[in-house]
C-alpha positions, 0 to 999 in steps of 0.5 A: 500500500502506498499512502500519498500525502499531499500537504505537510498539513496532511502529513502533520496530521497524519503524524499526530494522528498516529503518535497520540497513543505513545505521547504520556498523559501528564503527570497528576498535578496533586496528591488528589489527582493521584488518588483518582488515577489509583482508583480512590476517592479524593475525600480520603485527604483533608483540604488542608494539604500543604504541599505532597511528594510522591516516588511514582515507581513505588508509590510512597507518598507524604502529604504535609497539613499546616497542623494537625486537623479532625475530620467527621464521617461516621466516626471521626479521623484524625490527620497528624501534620503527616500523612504517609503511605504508599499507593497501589490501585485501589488501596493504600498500604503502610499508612501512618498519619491516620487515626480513626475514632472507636466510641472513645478508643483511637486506632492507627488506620494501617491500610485503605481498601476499596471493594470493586466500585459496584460495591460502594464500600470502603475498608479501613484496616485498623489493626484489631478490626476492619471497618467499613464505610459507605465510599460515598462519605468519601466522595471530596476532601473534607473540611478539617478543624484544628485538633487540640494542640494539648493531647490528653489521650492515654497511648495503649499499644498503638491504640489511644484511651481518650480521657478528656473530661472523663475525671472531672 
């Protein structure tokens, strides 16, 4: 087959056309980007992020708030000024920076998991149980509040015993 092209408008076009799938797309612009590109929702972080480093041959990431900060779902999480772990599709694995709140116990999230889409279900593994949420809390980053800057929590194994204003 022999192709005749006849203009270099025809030949730029006729070059785009077929080197479009070998051009990358660009790198994600922020950690939020990340995490959609990974199949997770963008709602896992707070608004508050400073600033974020990602080795995109592993997937380790740190995200950086300006302060330590609670957020409400069905429990309450807790973010420290840095948040860490390393991302796979559909999970992150090796997280430290997260707490979630149990009644009054605190448990270091260790991992996130996302079921297929079609199950609407996000797993929170933290450490001693898996908790479940609806992956719709998750859907935009949350607002954050400042935690208190005075931690009166008593740690126990890695889990914390809130104790505000249980001796008064």
């Amino acid at each position: 087959m022999i192709l005749s092209i006849s203009s270099p408008f025809s030949l730029l076009s006729f070059i785009l056309f077929f080197a479009s799938p070998l051009i990358a797309a660009p790198e994600p612009a922020t950690i939020y980007d990340h995490l959609h590109r990974h199949g997770l929702p963008i709602g896992l972080l707070p608004k508050n992020i400073t600033r974020f480093s990602i080795d995109s041959s592993t997937g380790r990431f740190q995200v950086f708030l300006d302060q330590p900060c609670n957020a409400k779902f069905e429990n309450e999480v807790h973010y420290d000024f840095n948040v860490s772990g390393r991302l796979a599709y559909g999970q992150i694995a090796e997280l430290a920076g997260i707490s979630s709140q149990e009644l009054f116990l605190w448990f270091p999230v260790k991992g996130i998991r996302v079921d297929l889409h079609t199950s609407g279900v996000i797993h929170f593994d933290v450490g001693v149980v898996d908790k479940q949420f609806s992956l719709s809390l998750f859907e935009s980053p949350p607002d954050c509040t400042a935690a208190d800057p005075v931690d009166q929590s008593v740690a126990l194994d890695g889990v914390s015993l809130g104790l505000d204003g249980a001796f008064s």
